[in-house]
VODO-311114 format. One record per atom (N, C-alpha, C): x, y, z; residue number from 0. Coordinates in Angstrom, 3 decimals. Example, Ala and Ser with C-alpha at 12.3 -4.5 7.8 and 13.67 -1.06 7.14 Angstrom:
// VODO-311114
xx,yy,zz,nr
13.190,-5.690,7.800,0
12.300,-4.500,7.800,0
13.200,-3.300,7.800,0
12.850,-2.250,7.080,1
13.670,-1.060,7.140,1
12.900,0.030,7.870,1
END
This chain:
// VODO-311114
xx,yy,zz,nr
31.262,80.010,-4.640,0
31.666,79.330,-5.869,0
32.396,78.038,-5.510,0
32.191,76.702,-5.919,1
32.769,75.753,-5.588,1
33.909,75.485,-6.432,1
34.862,74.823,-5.515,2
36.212,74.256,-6.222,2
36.277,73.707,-7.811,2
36.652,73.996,-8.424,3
37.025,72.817,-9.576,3
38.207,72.567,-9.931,3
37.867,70.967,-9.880,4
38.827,69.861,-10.283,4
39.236,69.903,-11.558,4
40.691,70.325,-11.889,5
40.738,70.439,-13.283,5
41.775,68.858,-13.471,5
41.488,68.832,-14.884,6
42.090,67.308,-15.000,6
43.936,67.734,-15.245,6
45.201,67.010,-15.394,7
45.582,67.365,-15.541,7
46.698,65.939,-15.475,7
47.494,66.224,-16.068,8
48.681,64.988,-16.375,8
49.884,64.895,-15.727,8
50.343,63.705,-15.033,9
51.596,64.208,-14.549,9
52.435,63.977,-15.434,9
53.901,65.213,-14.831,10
54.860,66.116,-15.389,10
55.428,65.429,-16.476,10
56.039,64.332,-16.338,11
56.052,63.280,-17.838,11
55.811,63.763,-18.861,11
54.193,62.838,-18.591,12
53.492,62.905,-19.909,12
52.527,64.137,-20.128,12
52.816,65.114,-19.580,13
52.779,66.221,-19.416,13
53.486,67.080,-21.246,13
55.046,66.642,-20.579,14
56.232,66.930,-21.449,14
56.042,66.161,-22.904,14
55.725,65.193,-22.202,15
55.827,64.217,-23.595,15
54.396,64.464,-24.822,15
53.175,65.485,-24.512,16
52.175,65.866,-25.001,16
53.083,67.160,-25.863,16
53.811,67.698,-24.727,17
54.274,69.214,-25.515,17
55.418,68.280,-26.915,17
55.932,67.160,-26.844,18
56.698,67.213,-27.456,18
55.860,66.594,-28.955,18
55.044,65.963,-28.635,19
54.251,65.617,-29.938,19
53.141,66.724,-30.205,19
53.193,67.410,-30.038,20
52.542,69.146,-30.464,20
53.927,69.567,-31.457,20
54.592,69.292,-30.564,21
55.888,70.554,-31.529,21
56.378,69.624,-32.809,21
56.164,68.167,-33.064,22
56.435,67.535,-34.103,22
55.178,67.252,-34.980,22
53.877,67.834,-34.167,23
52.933,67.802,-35.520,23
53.243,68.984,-36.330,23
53.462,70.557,-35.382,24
53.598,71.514,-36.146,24
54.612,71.234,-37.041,24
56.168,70.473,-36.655,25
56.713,70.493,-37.742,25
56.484,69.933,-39.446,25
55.362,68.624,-38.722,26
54.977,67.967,-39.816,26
53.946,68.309,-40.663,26
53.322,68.943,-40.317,27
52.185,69.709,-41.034,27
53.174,71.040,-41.873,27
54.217,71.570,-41.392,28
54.563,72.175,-42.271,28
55.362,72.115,-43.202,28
55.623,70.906,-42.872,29
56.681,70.301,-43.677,29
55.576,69.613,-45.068,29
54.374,68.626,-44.890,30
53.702,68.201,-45.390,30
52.743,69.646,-46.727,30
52.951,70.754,-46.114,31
52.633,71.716,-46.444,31
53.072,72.523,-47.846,31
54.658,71.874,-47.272,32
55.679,72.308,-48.210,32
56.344,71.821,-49.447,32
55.283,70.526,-49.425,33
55.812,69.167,-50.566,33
54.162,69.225,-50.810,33
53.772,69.061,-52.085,34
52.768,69.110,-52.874,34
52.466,67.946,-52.821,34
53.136,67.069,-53.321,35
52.668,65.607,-53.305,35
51.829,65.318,-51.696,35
52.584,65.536,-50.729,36
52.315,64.866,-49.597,36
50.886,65.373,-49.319,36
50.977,66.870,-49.730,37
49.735,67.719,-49.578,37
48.426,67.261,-49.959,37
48.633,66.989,-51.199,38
47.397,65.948,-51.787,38
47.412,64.439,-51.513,38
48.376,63.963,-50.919,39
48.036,62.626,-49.910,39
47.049,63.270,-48.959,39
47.314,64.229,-48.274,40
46.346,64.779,-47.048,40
45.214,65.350,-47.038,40
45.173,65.743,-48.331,41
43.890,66.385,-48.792,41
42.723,65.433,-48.690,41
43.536,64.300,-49.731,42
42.611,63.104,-50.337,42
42.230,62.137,-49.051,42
43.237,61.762,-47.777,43
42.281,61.396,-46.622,43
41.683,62.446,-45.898,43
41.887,63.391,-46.266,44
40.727,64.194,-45.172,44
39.862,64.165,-45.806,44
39.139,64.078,-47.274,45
38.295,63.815,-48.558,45
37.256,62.077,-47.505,45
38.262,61.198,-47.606,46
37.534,59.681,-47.182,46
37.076,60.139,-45.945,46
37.801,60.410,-44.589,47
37.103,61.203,-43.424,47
35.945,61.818,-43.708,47
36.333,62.755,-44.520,48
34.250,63.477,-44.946,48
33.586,62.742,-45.036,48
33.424,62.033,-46.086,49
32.364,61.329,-47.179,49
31.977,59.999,-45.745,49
33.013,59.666,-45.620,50
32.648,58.233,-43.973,50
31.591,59.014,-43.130,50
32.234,59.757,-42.447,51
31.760,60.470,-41.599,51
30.213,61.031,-42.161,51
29.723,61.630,-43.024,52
28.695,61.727,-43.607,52
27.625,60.744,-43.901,52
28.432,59.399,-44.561,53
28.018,57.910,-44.714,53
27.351,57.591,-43.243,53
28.108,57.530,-42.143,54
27.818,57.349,-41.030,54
26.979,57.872,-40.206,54
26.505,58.929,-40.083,55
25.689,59.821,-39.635,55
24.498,60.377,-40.496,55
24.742,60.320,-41.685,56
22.724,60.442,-42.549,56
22.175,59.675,-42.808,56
23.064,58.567,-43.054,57
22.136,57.191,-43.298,57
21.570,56.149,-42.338,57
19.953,55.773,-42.719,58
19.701,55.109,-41.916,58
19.643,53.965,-42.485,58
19.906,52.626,-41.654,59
19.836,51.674,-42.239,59
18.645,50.439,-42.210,59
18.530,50.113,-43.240,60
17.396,49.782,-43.297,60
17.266,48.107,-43.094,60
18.177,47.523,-43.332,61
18.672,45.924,-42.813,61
19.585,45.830,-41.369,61
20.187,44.377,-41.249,62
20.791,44.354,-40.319,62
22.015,44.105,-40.202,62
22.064,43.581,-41.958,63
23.429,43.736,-42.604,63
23.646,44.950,-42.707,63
22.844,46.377,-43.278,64
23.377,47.758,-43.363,64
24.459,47.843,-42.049,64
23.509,47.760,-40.793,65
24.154,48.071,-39.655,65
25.066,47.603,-39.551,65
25.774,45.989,-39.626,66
26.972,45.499,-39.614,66
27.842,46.159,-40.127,66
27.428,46.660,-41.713,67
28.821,47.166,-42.501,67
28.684,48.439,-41.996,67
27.958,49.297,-41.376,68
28.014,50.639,-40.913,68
29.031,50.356,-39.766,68
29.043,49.498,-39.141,69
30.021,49.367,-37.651,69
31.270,49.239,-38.111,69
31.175,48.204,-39.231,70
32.724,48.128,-39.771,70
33.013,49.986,-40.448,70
32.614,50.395,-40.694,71
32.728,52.059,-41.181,71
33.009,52.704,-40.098,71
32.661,52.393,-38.993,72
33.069,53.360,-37.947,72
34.377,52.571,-37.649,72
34.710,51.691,-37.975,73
36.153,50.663,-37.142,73
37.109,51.854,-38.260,73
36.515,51.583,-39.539,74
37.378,52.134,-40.808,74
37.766,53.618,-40.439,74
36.439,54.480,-39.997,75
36.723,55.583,-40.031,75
38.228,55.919,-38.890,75
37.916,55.251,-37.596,76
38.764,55.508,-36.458,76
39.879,54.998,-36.941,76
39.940,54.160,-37.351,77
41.245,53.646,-38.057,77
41.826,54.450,-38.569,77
41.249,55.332,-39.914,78
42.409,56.371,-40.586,78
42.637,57.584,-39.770,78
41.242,57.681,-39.014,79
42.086,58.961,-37.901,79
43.341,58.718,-36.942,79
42.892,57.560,-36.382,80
44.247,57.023,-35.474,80
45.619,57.278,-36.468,80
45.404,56.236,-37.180,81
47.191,56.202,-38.093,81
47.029,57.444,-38.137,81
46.128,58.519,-39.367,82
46.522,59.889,-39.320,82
47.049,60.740,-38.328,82
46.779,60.537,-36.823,83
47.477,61.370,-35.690,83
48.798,60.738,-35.001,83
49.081,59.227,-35.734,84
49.753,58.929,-35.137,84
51.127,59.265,-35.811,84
50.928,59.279,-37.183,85
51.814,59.553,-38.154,85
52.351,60.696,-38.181,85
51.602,62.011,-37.443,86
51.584,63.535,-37.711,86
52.257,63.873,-36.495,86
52.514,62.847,-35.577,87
53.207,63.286,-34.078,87
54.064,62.238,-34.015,87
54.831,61.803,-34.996,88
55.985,60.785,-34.558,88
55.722,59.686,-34.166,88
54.703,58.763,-34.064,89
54.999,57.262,-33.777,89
54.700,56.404,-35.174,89
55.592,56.419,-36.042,90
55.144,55.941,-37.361,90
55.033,54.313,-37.412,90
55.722,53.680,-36.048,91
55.823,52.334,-36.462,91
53.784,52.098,-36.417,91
53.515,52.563,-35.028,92
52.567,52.573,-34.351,92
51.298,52.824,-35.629,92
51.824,53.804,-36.279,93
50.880,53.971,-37.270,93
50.603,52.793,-38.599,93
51.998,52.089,-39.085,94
51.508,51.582,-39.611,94
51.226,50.116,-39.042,94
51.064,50.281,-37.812,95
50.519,48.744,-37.043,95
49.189,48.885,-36.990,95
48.447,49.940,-37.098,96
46.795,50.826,-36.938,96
46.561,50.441,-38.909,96
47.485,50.525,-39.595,97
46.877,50.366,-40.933,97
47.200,48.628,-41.579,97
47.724,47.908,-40.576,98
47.263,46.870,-41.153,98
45.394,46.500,-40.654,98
45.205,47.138,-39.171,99
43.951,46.981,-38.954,99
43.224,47.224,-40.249,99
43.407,48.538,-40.550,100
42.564,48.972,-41.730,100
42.560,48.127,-43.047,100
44.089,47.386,-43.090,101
43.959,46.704,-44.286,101
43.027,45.094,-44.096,101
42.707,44.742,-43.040,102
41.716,43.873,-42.973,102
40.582,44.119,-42.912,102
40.622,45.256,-42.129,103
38.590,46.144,-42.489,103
38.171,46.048,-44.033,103
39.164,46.830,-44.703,104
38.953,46.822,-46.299,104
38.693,45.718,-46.476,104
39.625,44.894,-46.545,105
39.757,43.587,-47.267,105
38.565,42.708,-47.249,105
38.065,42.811,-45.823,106
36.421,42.183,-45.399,106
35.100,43.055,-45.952,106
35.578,44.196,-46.121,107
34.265,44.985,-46.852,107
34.433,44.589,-48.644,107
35.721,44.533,-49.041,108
35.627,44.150,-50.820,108
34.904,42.724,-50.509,108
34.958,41.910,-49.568,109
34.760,40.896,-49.962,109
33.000,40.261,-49.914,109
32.592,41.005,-48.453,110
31.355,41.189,-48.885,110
30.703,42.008,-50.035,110
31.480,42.684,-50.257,111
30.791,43.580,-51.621,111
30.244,42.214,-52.831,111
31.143,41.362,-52.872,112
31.023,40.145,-53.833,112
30.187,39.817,-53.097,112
30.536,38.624,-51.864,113
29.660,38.025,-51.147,113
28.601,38.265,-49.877,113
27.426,39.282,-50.466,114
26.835,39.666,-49.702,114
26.203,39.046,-48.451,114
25.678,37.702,-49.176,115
25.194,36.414,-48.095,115
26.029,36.100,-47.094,115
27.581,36.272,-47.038,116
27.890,36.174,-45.935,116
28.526,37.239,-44.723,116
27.749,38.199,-45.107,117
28.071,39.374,-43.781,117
26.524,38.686,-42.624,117
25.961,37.930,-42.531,118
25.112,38.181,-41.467,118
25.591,36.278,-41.309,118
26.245,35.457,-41.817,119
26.993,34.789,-41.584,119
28.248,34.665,-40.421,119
29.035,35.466,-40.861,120
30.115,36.013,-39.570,120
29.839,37.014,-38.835,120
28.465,37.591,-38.458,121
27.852,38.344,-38.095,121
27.590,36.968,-36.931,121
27.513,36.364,-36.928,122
26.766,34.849,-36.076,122
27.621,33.933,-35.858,122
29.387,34.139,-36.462,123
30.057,33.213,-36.782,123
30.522,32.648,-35.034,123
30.699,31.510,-35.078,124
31.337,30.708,-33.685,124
32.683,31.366,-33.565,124
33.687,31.112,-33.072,125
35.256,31.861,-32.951,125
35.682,30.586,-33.864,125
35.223,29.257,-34.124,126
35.917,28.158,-34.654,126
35.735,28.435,-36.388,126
34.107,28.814,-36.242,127
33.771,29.574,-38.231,127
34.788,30.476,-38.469,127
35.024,31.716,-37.750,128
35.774,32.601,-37.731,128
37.006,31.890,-38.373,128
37.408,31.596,-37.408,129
39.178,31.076,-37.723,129
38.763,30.136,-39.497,129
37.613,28.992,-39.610,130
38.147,28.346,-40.304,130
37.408,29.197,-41.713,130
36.335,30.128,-41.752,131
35.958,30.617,-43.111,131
35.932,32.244,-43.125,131
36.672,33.047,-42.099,132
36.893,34.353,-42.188,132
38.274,35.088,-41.902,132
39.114,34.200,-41.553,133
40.163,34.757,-41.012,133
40.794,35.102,-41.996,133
41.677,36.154,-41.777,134
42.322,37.199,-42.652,134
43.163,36.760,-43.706,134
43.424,35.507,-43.867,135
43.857,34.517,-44.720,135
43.091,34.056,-45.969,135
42.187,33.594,-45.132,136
40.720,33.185,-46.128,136
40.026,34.146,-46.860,136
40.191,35.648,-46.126,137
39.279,36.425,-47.117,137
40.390,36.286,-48.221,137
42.256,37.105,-48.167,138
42.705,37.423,-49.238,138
42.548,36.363,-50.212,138
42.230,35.112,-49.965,139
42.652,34.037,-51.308,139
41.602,34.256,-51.921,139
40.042,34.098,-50.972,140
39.042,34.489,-51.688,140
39.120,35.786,-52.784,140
39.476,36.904,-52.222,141
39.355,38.413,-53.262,141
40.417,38.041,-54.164,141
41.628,37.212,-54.613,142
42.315,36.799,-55.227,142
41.760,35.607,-55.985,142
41.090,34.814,-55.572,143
40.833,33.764,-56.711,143
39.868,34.611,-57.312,143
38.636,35.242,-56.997,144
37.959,36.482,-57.369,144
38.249,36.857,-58.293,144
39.766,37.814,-58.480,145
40.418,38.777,-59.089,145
41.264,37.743,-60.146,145
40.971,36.755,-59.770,146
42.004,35.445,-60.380,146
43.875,36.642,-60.689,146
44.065,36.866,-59.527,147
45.167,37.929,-58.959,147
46.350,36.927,-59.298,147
47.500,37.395,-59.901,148
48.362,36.830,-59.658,148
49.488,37.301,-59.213,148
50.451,36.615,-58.273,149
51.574,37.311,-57.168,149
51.495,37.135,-55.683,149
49.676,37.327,-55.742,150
49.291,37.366,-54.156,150
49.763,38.412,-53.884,150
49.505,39.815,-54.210,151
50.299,40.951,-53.593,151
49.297,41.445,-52.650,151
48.360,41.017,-52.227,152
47.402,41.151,-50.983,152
48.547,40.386,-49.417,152
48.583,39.515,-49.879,153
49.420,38.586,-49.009,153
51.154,39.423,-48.570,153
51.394,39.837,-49.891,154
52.824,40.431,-49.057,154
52.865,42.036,-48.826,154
51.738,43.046,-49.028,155
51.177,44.033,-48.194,155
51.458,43.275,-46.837,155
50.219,42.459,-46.646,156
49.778,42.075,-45.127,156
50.769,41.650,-44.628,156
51.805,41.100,-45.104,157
53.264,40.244,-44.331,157
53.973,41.541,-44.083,157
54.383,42.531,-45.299,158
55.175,43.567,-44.958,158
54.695,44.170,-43.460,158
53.511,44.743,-43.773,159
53.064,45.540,-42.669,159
52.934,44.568,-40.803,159
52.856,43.357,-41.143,160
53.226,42.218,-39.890,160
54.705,42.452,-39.480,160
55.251,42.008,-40.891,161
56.681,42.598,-40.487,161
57.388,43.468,-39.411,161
57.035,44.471,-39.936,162
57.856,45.633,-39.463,162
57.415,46.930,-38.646,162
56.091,46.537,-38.686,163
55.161,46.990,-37.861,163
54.437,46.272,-36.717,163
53.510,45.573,-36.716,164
52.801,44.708,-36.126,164
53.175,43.646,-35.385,164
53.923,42.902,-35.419,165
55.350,41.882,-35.242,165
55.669,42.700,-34.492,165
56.293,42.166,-33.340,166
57.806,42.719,-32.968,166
59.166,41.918,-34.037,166
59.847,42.499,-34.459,167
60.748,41.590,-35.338,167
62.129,42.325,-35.182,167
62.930,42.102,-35.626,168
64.593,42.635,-35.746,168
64.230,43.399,-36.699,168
64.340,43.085,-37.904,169
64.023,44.472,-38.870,169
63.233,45.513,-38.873,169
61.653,45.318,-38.427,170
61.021,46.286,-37.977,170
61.795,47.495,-36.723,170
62.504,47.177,-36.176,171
63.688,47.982,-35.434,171
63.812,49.139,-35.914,171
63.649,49.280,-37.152,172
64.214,50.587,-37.948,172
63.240,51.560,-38.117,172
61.964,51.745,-37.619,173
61.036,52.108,-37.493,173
60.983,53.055,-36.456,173
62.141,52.530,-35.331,174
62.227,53.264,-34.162,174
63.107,53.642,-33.910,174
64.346,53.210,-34.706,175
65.659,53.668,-34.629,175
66.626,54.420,-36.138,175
65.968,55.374,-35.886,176
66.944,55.812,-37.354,176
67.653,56.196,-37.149,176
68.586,56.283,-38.313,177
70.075,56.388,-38.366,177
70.972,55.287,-37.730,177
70.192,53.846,-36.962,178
70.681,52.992,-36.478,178
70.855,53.412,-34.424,178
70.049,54.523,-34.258,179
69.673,55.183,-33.032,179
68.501,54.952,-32.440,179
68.052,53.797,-31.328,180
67.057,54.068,-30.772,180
66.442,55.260,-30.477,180
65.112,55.504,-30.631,181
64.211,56.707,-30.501,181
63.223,56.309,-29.418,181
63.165,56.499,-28.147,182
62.223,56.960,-26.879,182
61.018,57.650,-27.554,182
59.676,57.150,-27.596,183
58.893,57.962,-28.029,183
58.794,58.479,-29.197,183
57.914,59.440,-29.571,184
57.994,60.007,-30.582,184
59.154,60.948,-31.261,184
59.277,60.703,-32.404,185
60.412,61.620,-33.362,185
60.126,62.082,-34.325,185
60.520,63.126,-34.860,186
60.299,63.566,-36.374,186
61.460,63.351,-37.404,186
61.063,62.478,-38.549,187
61.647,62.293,-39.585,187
60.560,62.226,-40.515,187
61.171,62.616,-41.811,188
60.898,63.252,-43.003,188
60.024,62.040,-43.539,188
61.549,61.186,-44.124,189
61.325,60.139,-44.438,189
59.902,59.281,-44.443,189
60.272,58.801,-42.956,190
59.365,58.056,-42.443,190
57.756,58.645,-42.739,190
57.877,60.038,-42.357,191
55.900,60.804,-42.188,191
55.951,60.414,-43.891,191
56.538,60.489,-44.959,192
56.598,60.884,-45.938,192
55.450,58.909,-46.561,192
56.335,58.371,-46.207,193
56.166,56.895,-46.485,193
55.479,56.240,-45.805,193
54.832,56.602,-44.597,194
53.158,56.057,-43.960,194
52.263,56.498,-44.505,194
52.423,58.213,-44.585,195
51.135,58.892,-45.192,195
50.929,58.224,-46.700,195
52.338,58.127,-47.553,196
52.142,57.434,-48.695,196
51.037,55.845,-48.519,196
51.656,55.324,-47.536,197
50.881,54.158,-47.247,197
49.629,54.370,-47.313,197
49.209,54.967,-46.380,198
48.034,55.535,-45.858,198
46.918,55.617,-47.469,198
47.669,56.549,-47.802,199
46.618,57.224,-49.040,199
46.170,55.834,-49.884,199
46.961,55.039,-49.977,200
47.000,53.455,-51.210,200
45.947,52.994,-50.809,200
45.534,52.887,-49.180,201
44.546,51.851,-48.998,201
43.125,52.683,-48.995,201
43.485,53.579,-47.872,202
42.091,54.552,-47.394,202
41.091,54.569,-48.408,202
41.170,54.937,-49.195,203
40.561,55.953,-50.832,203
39.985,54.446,-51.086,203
40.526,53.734,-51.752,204
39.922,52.564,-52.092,204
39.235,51.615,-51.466,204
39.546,51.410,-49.879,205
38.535,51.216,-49.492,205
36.878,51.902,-48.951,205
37.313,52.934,-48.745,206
36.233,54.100,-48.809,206
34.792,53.617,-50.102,206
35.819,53.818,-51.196,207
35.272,53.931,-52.112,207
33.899,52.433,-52.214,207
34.898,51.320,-51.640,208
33.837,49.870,-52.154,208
33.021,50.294,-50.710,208
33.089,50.777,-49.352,209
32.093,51.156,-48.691,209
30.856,51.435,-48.658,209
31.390,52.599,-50.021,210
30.089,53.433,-50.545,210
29.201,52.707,-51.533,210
29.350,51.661,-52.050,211
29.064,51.221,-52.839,211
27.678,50.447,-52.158,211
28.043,50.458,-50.609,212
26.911,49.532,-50.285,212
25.262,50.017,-50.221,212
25.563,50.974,-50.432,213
24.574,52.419,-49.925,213
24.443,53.084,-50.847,213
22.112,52.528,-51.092,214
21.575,53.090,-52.339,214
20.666,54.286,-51.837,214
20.445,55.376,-52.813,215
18.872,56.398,-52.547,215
19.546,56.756,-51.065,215
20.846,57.587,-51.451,216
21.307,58.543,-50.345,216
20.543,59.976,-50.078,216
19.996,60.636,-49.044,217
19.724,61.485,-48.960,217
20.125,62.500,-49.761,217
19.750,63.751,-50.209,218
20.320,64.815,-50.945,218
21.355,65.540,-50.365,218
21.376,65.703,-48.899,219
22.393,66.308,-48.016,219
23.609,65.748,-48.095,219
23.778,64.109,-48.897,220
25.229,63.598,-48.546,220
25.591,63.412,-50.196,220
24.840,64.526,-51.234,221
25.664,64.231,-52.048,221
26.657,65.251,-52.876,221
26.728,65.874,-51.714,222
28.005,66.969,-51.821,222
29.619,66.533,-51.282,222
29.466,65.916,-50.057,223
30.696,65.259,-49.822,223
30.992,64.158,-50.767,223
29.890,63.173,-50.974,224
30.048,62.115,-51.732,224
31.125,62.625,-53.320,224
30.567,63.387,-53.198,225
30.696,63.824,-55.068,225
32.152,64.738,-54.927,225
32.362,65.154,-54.257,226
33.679,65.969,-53.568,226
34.812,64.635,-53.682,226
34.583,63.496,-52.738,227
35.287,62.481,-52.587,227
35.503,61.893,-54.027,227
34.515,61.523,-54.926,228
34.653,60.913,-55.980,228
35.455,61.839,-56.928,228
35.667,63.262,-56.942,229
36.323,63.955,-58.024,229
37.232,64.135,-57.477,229
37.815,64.101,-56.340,230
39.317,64.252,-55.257,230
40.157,62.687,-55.510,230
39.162,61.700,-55.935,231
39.958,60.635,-55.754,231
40.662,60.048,-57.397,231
39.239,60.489,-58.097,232
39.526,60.431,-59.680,232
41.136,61.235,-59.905,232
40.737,62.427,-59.520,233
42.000,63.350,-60.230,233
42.944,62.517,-59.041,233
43.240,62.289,-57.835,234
44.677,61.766,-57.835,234
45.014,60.335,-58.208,234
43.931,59.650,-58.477,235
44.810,58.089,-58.895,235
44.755,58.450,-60.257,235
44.897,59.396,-60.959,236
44.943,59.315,-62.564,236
46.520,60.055,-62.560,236
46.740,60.850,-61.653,237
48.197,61.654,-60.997,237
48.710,60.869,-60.864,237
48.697,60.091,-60.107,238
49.563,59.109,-58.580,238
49.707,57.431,-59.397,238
48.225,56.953,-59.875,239
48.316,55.378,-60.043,239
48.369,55.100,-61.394,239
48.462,56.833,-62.155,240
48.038,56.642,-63.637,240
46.835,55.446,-63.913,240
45.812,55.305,-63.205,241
44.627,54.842,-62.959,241
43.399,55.354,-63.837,241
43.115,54.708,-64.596,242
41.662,55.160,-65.090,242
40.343,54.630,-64.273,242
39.789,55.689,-63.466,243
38.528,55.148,-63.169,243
37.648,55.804,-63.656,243
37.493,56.008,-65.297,244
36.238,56.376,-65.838,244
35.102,55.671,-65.573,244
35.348,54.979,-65.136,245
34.336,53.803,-64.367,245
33.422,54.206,-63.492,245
33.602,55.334,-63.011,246
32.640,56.214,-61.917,246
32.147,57.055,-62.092,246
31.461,57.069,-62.714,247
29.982,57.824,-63.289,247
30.352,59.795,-62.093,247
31.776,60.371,-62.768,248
32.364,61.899,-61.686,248
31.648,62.997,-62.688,248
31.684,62.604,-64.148,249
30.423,63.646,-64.840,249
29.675,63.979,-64.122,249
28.622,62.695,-63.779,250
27.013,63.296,-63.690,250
27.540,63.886,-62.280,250
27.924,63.606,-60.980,251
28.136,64.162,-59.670,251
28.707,65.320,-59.679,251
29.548,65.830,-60.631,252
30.105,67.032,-60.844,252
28.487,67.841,-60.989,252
28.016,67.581,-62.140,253
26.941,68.179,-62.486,253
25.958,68.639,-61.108,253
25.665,67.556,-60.074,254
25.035,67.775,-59.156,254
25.723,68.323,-58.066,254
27.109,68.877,-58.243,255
27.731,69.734,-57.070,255
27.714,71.115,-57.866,255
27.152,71.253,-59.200,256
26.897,73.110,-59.455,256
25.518,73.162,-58.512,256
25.015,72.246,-58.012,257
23.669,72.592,-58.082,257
23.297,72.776,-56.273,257
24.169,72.506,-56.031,258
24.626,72.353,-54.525,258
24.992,73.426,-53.711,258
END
């Protein structure tokens, strides 16, 4: 019988694996134990499905499909990352992973309008980039769009630069609570309480304009699909006091008795 090489970590980060084990269990049961948070967690493990499904039955039939399918896989890894990062104590870390996500979104609403230009910056120079895609240019665009007023696209994206993404003085508090530097990962309440909150605001909604790109889905993906759409209805009508009668969750209900 020959030797095997088992992989294995030194003693460290060894320790430092056991210690973000013992702060997911706390956080999962803690998350367990608050209803609200519960259905924050429900509802991204809901966008995880329906992506993940999106991603794997569909074939695409352009070359734009494929583009926005890649951005779906950036999206999907994205909410898993923040999600594990949030559930084992590195919350700054997490919400530095969801401003990523908040520019994935932001570039998928915007092709949703402007379809002609996903195979545009699909080709773009790094100089196009900077001067007609950069993360600047989309929000004014989805804002003059929305003819938005406040710019509250703009101070999301600053907050989360802030205090996350940034190194900054105030962002400090992210890693130091109670005014205590924190080594690594920690568990506080607080904090898991108010990423995952984060978390849920963007995920769901961008999910949602994802799906939108993608017609004459197989029959196999319209059980998650339709799962996601009645998971998301009932909590932004909870949570955003949101009406999205706008989404045709009748008829999909109808086609998940049948399922």
């Amino acid at each position: 019988m020959s030797n095997l090489i088992l992989p294995f970590l030194p003693e460290n980060l060894e320790s430092l694996h056991g210690h973000e084990q013992e702060i997911h269990t706390k956080a999962i049961l803690y998350i367990n134990s608050q209803s609200v948070l519960k259905e924050h967690l429900e509802l991204i493990q809901e966008c995880l499905n329906v992506l993940y499904g999106m991603l794997t039955v569909h074939q695409q039939r352009t070359d734009d499909e494929l583009t926005l399918q890649y951005l779906g896989i950036r999206m999907f890894n994205t909410v898993v990352a923040s999600t594990k990062l949030l559930l084992i104590g590195y919350y700054q870390v997490s919400f530095a992973v969801q401003r990523d996500l908040l520019e994935t979104g932001f570039l998928l609403d915007y092709f949703a309008s402007f379809p002609q230009q996903v195979s545009l910056w699909k080709q773009a120079t790094d100089e196009q980039l900077e001067r007609d895609f950069s993360p600047v240019v989309i929000r004014k665009a989805l804002d003059n769009r929305d003819k938005a007023q406040g710019r509250k696209r703009k101070e999301i994206y600053k907050r989360l630069c802030k205090y996350a993404s940034h190194p900054s003085y105030p962002g400090f508090k992210l890693v130091a609570p109670k005014g205590l530097g924190e080594i690594g990962p920690f568990y506080d309440e607080k904090y898991l309480g108010s990423s995952l909150g984060e978390l849920v605001l963007r995920a769901p909604y961008f999910v949602l304009i994802f799906l939108t790109y993608f017609k004459q889905l197989p029959s196999n993906f319209l059980k998650p699909h339709t799962q996601f759409l009645i998971k998301y209805k009932s909590w932004a009508q909870k949570y955003l006091k949101a009406d999205l009668s706008h989404i045709d969750i009748e008829s999909v209900e109808q086609l998940l008795q049948l399922l």
